[in-house]
LOPA-808286 format. One record per residue (C-alpha): residue number from 1; residue in one letter; chain; x, y, z. Coordinates in steps of 0.001 Angstrom, whole numbers. Each point is the difference from the previous one (the first is absolute). Layout:
N
num->NUM residu->A chaine->A x->X y->Y z->Z $
...
# end
This chain:
355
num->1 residu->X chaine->A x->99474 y->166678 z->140297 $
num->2 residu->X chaine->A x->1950 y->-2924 z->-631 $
num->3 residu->X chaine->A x->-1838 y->-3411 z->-843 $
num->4 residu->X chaine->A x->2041 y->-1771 z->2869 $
num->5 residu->X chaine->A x->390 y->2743 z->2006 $
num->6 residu->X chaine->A x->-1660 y->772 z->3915 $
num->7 residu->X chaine->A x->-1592 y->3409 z->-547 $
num->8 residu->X chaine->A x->-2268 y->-2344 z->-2739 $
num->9 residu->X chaine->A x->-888 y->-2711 z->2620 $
num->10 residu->X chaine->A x->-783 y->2721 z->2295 $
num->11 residu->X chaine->A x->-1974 y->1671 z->-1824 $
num->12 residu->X chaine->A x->-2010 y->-2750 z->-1493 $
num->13 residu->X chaine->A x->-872 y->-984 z->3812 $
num->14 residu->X chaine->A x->-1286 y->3132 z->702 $
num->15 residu->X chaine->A x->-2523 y->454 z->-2691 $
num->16 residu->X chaine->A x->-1077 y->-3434 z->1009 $
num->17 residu->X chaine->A x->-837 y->838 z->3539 $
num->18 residu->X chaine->A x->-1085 y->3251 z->-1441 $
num->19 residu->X chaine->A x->-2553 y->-2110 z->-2388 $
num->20 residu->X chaine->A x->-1255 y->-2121 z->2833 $
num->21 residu->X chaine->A x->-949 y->2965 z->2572 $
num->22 residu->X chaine->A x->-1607 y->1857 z->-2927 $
num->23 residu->X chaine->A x->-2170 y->-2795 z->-685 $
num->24 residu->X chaine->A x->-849 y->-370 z->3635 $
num->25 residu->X chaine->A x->-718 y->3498 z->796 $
num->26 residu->X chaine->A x->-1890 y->-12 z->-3316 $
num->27 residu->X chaine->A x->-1943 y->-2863 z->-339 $
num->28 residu->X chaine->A x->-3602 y->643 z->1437 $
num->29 residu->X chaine->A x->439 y->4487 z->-974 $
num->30 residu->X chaine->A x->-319 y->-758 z->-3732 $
num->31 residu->X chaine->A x->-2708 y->1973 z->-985 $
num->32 residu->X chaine->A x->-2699 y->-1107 z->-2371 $
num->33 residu->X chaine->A x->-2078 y->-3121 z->-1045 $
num->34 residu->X chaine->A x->882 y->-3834 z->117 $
num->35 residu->X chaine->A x->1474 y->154 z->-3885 $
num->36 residu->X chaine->A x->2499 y->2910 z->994 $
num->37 residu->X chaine->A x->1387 y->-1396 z->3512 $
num->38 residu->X chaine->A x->271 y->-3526 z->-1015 $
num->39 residu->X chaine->A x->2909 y->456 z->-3262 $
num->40 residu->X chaine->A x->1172 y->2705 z->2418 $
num->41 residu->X chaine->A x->725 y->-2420 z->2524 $
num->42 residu->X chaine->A x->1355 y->-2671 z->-2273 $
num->43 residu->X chaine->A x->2286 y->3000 z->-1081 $
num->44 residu->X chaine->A x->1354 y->762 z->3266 $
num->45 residu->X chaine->A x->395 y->-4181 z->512 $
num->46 residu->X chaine->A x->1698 y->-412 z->-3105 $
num->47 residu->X chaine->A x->2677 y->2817 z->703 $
num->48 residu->X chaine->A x->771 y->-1037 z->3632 $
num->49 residu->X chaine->A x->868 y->-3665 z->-2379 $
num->50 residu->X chaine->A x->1873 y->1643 z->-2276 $
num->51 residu->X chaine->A x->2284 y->1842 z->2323 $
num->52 residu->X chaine->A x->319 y->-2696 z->2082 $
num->53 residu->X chaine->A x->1192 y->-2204 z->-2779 $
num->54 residu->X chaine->A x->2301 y->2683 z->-1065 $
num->55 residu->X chaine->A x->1672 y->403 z->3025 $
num->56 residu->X chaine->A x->397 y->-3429 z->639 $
num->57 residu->X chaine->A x->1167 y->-579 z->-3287 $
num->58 residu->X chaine->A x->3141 y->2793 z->467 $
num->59 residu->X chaine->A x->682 y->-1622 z->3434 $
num->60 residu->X chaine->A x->655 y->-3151 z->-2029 $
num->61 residu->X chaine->A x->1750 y->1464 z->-2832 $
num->62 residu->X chaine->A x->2545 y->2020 z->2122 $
num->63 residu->X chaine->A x->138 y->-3175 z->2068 $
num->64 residu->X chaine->A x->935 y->-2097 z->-2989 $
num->65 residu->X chaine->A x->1537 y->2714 z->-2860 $
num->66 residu->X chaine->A x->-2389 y->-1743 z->-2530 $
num->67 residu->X chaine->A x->-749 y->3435 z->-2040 $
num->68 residu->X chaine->A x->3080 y->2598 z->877 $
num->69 residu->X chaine->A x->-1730 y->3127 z->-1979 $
num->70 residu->X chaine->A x->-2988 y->1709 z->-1447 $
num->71 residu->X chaine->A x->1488 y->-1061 z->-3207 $
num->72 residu->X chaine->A x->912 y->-3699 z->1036 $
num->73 residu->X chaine->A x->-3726 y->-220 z->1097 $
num->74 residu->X chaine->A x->-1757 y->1648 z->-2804 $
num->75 residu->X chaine->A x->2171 y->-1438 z->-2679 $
num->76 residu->X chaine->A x->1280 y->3057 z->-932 $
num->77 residu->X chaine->A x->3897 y->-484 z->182 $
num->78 residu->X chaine->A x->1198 y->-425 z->-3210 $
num->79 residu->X chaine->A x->1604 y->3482 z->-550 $
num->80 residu->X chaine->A x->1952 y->-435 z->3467 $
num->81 residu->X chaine->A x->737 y->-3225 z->-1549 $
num->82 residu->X chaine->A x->1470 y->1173 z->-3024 $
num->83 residu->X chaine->A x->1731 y->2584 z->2644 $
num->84 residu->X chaine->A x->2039 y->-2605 z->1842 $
num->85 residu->X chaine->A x->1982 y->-581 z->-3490 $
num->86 residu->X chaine->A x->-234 y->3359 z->-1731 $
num->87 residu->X chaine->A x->42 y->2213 z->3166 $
num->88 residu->X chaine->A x->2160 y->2747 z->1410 $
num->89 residu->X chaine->A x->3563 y->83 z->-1542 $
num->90 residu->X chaine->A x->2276 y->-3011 z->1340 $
num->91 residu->X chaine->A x->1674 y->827 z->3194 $
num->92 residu->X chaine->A x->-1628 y->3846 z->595 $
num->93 residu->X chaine->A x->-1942 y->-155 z->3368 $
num->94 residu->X chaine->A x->-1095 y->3151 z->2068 $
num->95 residu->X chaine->A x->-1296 y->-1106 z->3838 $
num->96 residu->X chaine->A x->-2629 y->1721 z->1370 $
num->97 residu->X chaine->A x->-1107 y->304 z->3979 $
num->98 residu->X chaine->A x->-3004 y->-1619 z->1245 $
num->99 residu->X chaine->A x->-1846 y->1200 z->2793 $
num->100 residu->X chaine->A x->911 y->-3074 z->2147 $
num->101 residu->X chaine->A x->3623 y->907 z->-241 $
num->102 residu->X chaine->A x->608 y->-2205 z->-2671 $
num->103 residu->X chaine->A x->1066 y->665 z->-3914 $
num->104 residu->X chaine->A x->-838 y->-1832 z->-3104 $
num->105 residu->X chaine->A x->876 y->407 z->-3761 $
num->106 residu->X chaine->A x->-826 y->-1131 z->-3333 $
num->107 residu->X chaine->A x->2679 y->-1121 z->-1974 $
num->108 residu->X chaine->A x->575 y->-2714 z->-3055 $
num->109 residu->X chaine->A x->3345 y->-1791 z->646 $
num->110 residu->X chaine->A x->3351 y->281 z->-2615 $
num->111 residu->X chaine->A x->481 y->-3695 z->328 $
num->112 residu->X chaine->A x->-3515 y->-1617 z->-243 $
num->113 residu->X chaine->A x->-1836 y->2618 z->-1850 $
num->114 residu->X chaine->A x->-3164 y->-604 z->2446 $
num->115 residu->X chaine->A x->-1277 y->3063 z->1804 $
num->116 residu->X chaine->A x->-1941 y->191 z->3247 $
num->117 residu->X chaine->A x->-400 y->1569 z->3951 $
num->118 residu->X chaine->A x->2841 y->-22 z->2787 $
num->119 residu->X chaine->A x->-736 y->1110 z->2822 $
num->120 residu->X chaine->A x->2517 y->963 z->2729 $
num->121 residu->X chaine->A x->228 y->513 z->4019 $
num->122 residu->X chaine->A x->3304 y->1389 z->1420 $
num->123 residu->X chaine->A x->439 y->-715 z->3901 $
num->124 residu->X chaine->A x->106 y->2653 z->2293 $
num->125 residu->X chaine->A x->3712 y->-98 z->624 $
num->126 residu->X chaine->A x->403 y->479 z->-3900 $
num->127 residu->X chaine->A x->-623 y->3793 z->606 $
num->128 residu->X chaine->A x->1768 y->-241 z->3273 $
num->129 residu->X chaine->A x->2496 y->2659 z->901 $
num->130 residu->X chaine->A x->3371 y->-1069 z->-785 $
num->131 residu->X chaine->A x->-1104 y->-2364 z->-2479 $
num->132 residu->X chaine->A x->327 y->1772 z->-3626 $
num->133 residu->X chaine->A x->2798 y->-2662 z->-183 $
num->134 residu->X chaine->A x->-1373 y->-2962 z->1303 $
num->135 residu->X chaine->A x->-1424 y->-2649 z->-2377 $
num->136 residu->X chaine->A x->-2846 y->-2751 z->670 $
num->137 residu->X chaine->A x->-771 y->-3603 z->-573 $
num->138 residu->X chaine->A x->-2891 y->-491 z->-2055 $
num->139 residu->X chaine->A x->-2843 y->-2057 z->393 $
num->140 residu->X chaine->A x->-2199 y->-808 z->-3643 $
num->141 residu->X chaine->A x->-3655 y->-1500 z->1520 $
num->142 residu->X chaine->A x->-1508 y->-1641 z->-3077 $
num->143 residu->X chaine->A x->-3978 y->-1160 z->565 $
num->144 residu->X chaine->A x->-1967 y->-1441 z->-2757 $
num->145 residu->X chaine->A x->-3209 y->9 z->-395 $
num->146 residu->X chaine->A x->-432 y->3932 z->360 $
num->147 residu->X chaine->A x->1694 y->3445 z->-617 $
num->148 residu->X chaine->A x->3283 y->1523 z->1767 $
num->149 residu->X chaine->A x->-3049 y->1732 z->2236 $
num->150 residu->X chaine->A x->-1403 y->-2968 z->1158 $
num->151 residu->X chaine->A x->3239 y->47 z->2627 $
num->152 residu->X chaine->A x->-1160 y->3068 z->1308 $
num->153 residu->X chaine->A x->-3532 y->-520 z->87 $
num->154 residu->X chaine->A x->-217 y->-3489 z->1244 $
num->155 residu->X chaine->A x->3763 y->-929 z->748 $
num->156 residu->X chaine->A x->367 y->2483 z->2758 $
num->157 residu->X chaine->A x->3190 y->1102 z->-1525 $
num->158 residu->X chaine->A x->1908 y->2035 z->584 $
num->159 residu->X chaine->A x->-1334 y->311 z->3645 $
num->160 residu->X chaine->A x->784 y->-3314 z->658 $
num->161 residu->X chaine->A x->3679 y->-70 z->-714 $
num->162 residu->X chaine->A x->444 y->3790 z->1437 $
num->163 residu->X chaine->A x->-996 y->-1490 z->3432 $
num->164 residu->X chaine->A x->2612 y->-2634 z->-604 $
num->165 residu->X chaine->A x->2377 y->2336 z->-722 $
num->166 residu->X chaine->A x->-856 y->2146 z->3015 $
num->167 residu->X chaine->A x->371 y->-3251 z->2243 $
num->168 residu->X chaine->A x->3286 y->-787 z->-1826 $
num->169 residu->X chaine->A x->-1147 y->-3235 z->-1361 $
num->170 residu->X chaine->A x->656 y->1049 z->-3241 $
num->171 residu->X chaine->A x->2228 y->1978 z->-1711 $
num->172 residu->X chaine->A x->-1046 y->3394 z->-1424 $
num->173 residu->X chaine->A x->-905 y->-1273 z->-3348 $
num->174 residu->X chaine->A x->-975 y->1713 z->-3283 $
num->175 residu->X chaine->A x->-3262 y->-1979 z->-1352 $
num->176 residu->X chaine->A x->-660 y->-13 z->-3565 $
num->177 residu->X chaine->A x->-3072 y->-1044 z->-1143 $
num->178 residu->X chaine->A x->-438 y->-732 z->-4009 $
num->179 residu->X chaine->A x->-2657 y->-1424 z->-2108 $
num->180 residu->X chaine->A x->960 y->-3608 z->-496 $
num->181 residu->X chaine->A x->-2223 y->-278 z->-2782 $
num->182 residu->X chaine->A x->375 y->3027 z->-2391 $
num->183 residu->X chaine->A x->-2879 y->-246 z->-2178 $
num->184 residu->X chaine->A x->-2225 y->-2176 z->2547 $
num->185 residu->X chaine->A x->1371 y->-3142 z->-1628 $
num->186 residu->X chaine->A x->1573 y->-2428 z->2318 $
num->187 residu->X chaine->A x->3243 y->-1779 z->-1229 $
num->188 residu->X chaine->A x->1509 y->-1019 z->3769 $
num->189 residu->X chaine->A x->2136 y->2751 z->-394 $
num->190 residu->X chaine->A x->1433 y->-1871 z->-2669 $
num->191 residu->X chaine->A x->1640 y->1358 z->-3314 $
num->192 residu->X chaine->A x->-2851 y->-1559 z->-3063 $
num->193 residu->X chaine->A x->-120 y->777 z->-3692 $
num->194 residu->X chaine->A x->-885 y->3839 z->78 $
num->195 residu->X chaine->A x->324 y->574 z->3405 $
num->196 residu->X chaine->A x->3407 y->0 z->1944 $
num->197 residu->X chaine->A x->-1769 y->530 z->3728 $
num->198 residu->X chaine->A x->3066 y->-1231 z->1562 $
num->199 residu->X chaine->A x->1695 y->2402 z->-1630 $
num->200 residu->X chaine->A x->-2175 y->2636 z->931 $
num->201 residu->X chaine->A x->611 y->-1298 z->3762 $
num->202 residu->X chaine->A x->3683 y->-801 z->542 $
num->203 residu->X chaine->A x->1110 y->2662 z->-2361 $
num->204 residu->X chaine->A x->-2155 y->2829 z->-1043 $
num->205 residu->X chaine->A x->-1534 y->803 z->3372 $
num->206 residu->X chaine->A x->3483 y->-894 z->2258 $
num->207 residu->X chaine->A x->1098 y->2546 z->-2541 $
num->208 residu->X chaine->A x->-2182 y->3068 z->441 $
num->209 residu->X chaine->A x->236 y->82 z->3709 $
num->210 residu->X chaine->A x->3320 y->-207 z->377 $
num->211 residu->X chaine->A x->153 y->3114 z->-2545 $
num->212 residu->X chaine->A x->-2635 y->1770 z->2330 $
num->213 residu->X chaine->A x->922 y->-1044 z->3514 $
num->214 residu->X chaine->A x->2831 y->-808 z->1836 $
num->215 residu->X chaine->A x->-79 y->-4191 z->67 $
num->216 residu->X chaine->A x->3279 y->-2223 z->1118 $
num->217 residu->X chaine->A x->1606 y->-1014 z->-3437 $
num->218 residu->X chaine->A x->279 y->-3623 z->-545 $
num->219 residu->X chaine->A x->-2226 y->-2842 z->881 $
num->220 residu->X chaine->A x->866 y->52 z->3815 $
num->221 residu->X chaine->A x->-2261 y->2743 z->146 $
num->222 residu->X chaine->A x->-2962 y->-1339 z->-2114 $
num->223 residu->X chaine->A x->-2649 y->-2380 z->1671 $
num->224 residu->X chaine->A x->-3619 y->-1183 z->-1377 $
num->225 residu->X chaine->A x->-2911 y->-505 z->2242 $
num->226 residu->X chaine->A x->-2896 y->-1311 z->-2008 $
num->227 residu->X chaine->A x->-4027 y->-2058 z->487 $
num->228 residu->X chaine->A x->-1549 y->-2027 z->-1801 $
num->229 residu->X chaine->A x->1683 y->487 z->-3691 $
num->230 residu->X chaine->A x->1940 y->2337 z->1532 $
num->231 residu->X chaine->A x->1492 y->-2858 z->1863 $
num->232 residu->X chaine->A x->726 y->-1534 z->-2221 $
num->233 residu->X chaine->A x->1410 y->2637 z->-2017 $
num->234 residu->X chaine->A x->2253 y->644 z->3234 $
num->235 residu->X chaine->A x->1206 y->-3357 z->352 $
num->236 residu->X chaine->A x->1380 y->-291 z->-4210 $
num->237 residu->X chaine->A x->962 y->3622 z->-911 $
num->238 residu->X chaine->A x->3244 y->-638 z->3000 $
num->239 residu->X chaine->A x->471 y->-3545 z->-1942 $
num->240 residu->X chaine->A x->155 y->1440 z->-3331 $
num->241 residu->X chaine->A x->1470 y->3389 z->609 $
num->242 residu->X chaine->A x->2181 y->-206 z->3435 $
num->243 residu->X chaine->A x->1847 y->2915 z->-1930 $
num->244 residu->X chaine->A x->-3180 y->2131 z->1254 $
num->245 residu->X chaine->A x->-1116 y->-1817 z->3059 $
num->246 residu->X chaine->A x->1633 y->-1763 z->2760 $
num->247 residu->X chaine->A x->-3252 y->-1000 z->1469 $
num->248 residu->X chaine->A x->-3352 y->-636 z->-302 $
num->249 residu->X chaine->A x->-3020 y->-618 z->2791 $
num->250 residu->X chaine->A x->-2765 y->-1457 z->-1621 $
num->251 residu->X chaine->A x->-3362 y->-456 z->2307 $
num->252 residu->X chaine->A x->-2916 y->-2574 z->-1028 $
num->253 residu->X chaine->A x->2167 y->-480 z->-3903 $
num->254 residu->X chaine->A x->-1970 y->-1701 z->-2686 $
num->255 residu->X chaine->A x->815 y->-3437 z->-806 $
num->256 residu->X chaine->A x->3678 y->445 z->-742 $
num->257 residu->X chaine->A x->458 y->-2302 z->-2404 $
num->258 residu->X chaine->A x->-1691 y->2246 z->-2076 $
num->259 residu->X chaine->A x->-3754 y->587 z->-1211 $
num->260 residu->X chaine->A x->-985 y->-1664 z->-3641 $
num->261 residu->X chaine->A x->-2845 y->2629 z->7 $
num->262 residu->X chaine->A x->2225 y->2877 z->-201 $
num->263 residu->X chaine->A x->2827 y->-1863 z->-1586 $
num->264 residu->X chaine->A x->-1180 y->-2328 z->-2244 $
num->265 residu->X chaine->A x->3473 y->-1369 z->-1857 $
num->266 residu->X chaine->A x->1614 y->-1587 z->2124 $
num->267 residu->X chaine->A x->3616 y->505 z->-1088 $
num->268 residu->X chaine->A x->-674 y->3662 z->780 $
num->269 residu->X chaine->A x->-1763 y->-1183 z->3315 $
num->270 residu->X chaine->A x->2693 y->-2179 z->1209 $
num->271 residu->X chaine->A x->1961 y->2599 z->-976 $
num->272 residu->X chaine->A x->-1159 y->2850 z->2386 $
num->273 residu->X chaine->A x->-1106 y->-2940 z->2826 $
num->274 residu->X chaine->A x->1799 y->949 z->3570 $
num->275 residu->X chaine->A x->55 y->-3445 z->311 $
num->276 residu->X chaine->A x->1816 y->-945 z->-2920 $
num->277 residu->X chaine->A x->2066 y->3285 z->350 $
num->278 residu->X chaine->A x->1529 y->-1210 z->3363 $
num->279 residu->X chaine->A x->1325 y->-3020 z->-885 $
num->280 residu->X chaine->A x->2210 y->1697 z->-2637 $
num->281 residu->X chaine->A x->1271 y->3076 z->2454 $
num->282 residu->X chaine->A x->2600 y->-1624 z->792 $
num->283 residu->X chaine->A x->2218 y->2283 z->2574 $
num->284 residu->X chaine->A x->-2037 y->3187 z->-551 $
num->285 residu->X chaine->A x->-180 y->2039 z->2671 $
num->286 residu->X chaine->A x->-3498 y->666 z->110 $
num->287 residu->X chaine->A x->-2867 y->-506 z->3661 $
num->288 residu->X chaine->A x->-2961 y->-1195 z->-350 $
num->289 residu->X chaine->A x->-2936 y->217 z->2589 $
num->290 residu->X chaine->A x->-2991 y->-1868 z->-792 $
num->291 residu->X chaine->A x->-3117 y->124 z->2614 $
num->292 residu->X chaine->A x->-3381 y->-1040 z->-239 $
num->293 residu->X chaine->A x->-3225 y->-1426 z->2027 $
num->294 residu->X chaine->A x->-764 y->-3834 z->1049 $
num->295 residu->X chaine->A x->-3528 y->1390 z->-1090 $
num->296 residu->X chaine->A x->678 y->1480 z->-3349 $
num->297 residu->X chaine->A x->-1796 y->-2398 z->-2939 $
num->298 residu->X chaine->A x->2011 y->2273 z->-2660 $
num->299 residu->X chaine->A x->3530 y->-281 z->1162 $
num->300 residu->X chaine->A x->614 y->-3422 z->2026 $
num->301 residu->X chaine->A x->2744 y->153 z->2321 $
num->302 residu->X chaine->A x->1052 y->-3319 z->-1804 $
num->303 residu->X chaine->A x->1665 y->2005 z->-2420 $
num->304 residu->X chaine->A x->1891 y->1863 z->2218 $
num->305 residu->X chaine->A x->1690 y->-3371 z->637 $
num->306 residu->X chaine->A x->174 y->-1063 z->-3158 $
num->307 residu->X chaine->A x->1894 y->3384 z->-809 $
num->308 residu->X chaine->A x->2509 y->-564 z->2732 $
num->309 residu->X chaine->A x->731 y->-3348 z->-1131 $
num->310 residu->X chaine->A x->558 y->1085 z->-3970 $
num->311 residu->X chaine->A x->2087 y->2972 z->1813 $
num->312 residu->X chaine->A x->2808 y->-2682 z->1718 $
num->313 residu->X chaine->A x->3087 y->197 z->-1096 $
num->314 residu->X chaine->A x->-283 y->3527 z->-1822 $
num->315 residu->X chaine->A x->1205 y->2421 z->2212 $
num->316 residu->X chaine->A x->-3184 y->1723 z->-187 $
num->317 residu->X chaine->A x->-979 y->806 z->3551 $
num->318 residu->X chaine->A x->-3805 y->-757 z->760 $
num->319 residu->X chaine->A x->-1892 y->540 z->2840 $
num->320 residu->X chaine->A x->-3750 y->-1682 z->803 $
num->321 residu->X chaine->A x->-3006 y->1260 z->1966 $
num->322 residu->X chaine->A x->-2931 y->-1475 z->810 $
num->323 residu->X chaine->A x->-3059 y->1422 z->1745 $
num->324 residu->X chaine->A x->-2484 y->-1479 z->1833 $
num->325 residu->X chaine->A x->-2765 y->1794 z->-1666 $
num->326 residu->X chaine->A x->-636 y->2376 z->-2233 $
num->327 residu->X chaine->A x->-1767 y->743 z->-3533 $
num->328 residu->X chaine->A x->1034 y->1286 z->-3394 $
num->329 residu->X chaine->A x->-226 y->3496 z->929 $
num->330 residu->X chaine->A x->1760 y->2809 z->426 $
num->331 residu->X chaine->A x->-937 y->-422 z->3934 $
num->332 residu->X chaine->A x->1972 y->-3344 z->253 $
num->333 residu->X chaine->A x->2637 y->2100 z->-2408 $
num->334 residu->X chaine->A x->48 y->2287 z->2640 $
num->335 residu->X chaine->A x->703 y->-1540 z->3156 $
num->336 residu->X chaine->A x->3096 y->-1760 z->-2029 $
num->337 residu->X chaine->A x->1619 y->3846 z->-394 $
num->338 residu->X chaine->A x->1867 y->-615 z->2912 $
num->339 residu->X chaine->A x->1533 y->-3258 z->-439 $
num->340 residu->X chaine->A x->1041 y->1461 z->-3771 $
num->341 residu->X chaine->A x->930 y->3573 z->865 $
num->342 residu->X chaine->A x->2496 y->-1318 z->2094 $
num->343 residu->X chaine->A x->1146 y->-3149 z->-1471 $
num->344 residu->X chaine->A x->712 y->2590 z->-3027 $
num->345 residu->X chaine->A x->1792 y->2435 z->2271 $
num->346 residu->X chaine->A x->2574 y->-3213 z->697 $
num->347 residu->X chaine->A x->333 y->-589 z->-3599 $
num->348 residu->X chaine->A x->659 y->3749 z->-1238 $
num->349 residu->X chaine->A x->2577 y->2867 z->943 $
num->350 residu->X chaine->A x->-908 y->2400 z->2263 $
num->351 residu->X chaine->A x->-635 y->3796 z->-1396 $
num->352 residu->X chaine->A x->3333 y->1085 z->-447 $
num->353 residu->X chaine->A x->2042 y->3689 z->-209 $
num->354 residu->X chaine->A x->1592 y->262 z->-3642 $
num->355 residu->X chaine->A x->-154 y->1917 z->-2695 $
# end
């Protein structure tokens, strides 16, 4: 089982309620003297802690992405480290189906050289009769901190946008969901010395699933929907590559002026800053949606304004929301699918019949 994933949490829950009614039922039937039922007891205490903790403490991380594998946790990830540049040969990738309907490869990309998971969920009007010919708009959901699983085990994707779809709110997207940080070393989705993650995001994975599945060609048909980092990520990557994207919805973004933790020199920061990046897009034809909570400490809606300001006059088209409340979670994320799905569906083509 996967450190982030729901059959863990589960689990963990039910050998703590399973450790509390033993040590109920068994408290007073302990046989023997004083010396032996006392360190029993303590026993029986100390597991019904220690599951407790644990299950709280995978609540949390699955809430938050802190630790997104066995490895990440135990400190074990070097070799899948050393993977991410050495990995499968450039460009080969060989999807595989989940049982929740969705596929996901490994692959290390011909352009950035980095290596790591996609995973994949066609629409149900993909497989459609009559629609061998028909191509899709794709939607890339980046979310940082966590893995591409965290969507489907917190995000409620891709149930939420199939009931979009199915109320035609939405069009019948493709979403792609890649590691944003191959390697589990944040850049921003920024191309560093030694590790071109952009790259990796507006080349090498647009790349492989337009090889593998039938996506719209050109950026009308490419959208980002990111949280958190990922917001961010989905408000630059359109900025820097509107050759990929035409849009980008980014819900709760970090500071987007950029983050001196992650990006300490600040050429390179100002660089890959959506704020900075706006002010020089000058008649791009890239949308922007940016949405977040009156209520969220981590992503002010002050710099939503501040963003539309720096944004007059460059053609880039940028749309605000604010919600009355809300946390930095994916269940404020969540309730903002709708207002993104759709604004997205306005932005990008419709599936289309070609060849």
């Amino acid at each position: 089982m996967e450190l982030t994933s729901t059959p863990l949490l589960v689990t963990l829950i039910s050998v703590t309620v399973l450790a509390v009614l033993a040590a109920l039922l068994l408290w007073n039937r302990i046989p023997g003297p004083g010396w032996v039922r006392w360190p029993s007891r303590v026993v029986m205490l100390a597991l019904c802690q220690i599951t407790a903790i644990a299950a709280t403490a995978a609540w949390i991380n699955g809430s938050y992405g802190l630790y997104t594998s066995w490895d990440d946790l135990l400190g074990t990830g070097s070799a899948r480290d050393a993977s991410v540049l050495t990995g499968p040969a450039p460009g080969r990738a060989t999807f595989t189906r989940a049982a929740d309907g969705t596929r996901s490869t490994w692959f290390r990309g011909s352009r950035s050289k980095l290596a790591g998971q996609v995973i994949v969920w066609t629409p149900p009007e993909y497989a459609a009769p009559g629609a061998k010919r028909t191509r899709f708009p794709v939607v890339v959901l980046h979310g940082s901190p966590g893995s591409p699983r965290t969507w489907l085990d917190l995000g409620d994707m891709p149930g939420a946008a199939e009931e979009l779809i199915r109320l035609g709110a939405a069009h019948p997207f493709i979403l792609v969901i890649p590691e944003i940080s191959p390697g589990g070393v944040n850049t921003d989705c920024s191309n560093v010395p030694g590790r071109q993650v952009a790259d990796w995001l507006a080349a090498d994975v647009p790349e492989v699933v337009a090889r593998n599945f039938r996506t719209l060609r050109g950026p009308g048909g490419w959208g980002l929907l990111g949280v958190s980092t990922g917001g961010f990520c989905a408000a630059k990557l359109p900025l820097q590559y509107p050759k990929a994207f035409r849009a980008g919805a980014a819900l709760d973004p970090d500071p987007l002026s950029g983050d001196p933790e992650v990006l300490p020199d600040p050429v390179l920061r100002e660089r890959n800053s959506p704020q900075s990046l706006v002010r020089q897009a000058k008649g791009a034809d890239v949308g922007l949606f940016l949405a977040t909570s009156a209520q969220d400490r981590s992503s002010p809606p002050g710099q939503l304004e501040a963003f539309r300001r720096a944004a007059a006059g460059s053609g880039v088209r940028v749309k605000t929301l604010v919600r009355p409340a809300g946390g930095h979670n994916f269940q404020a994320w969540s309730g903002m699918y709708a207002d993104a799905l759709g604004w997205l569906s306005t932005e990008l083509s419709p599936p289309t019949a070609g060849h």
